[in-house]
Each structure stands twice: as structure tokens, then as C-alpha cells.
C-alpha positions in Angstrom: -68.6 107.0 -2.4 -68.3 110.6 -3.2 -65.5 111.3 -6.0 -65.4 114.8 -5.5 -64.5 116.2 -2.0 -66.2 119.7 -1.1 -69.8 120.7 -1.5 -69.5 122.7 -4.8 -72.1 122.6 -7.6 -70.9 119.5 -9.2 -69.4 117.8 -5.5 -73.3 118.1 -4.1 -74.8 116.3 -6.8 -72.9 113.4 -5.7 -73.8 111.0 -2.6 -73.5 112.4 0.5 -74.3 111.8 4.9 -77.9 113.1 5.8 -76.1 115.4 8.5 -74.3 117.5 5.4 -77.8 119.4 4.8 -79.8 119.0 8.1 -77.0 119.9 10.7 -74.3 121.4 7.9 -75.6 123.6 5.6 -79.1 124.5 7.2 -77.8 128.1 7.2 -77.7 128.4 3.8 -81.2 128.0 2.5 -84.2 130.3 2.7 -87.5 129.3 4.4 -86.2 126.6 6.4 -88.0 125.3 9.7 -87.1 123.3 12.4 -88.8 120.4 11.3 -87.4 119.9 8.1 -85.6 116.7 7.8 -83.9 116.8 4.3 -83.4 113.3 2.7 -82.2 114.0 -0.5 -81.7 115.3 -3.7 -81.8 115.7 -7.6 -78.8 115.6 -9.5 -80.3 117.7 -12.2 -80.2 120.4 -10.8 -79.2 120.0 -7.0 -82.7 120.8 -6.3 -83.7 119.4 -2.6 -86.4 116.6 -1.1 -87.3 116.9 2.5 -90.0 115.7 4.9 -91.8 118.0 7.3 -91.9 116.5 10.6 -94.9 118.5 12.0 -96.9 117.0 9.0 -95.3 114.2 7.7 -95.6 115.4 3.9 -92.5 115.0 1.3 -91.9 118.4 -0.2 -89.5 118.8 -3.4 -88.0 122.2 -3.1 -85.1 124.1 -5.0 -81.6 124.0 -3.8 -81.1 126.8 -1.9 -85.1 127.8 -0.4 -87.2 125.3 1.3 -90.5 126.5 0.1 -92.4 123.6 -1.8 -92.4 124.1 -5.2 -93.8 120.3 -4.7 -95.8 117.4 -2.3 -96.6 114.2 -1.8 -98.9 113.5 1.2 -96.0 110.6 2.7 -92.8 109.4 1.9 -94.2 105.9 1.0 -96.3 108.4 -1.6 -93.4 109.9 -3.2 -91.4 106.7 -2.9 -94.1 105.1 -5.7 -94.4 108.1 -7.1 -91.0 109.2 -8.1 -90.1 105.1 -8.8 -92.7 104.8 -11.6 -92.2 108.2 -12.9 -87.7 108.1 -13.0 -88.3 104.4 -14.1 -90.7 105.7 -17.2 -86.8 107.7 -18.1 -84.5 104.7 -18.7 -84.5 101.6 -20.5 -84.7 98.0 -19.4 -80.9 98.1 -19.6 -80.6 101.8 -17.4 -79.9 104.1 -20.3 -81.5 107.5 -20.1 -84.0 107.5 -23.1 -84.0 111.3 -23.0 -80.7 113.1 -21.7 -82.0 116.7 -22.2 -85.1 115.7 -20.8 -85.4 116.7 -16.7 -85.3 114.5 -14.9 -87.2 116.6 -11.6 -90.9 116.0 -10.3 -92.4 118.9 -11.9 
């Protein structure tokens, strides 16, 4: 349930439908191909994930060009790696350990 209507800074960092950046806002990026399917994102910083079709590879990217500023080799990769490494931030209880701290892949 988005809280915030609109796709400003603070409005895209909330949830949102999978057509809002593949059929929406394509335009609006840099670097973006055809085969990009874009499945979510960071609220740190808005920054994008995205899987290539042509190669099936998960790319991290920042939120407005499409060039990989990081990959895993397949979603089920970056699934179990982004699950270990965002649980390694909380506690048992859900609490960030480390607000300052980023919470993005790289």
C-alpha cells in the first residue's frame, strides 16, 4: 500500500506495480535496453534492480541510468545474496543495527 501518491523522491521509495518503471517511466533513465525487466528497488537511495532478459543476470544500477554498477549471475543468486547480506543489518527483533549505515549492495 503506497502512502504517498505520485512518483517523487520520497513517493518512489515506497511499494509500487512492476509496470510503474518497465512500461511508465522507461523514458527517463539512461542506458536502458529492451530487455531490461526492472523488479525493484532500494529505498536508500531509490537506486534500481533489474534483470537482463538476453542474459538472465540481476544487475543493481542507480536510479536514473541502467548501467550496472552491480551483478549477480541469476535472480535465485541475488535472492541469497541480498537475504544474508540485509539480514546481517537488523536484529532478531527487525531493528536496523546501523541507521547511517547503507543499506545498498555495494
Amino acid at each position: 500500500m503506497r502512502k504517498i501518491a505520485g512518483r517523487t523522491l520520497e513517493s518512489a521509495r515506497q511499494p509500487y506495480a512492476l509496470k510503474t518503471p518497465n512500461k511508465d517511466e522507461r523514458w527517463c533513465m539512461e542506458n536502458v535496453k529492451d530487455s531490461y525487466f526492472f523488479i525493484g528497488s532500494y529505498k536508500w537511495d531509490g537506486s534500481h534492480i533489474y534483470i537482463d532478459k538476453a542474459t538472465e543476470k540481476v544487475h543493481f544500477c542507480a536510479p536514473d541510468d541502467a548501467t550496472p554498477l552491480f551483478t549477480w549471475n541469476s535472480l535465485e543468486d541475488m535472492l541469497i545474496s541480498e537475504l544474508t547480506r540485509l539480514y546481517s543489518l537488523f536484529t532478531e527483533d527487525g531493528h536496523r543495527i546501523n541507521k547511517a549505515k547503507s543499506t545498498l549492495p555495494i
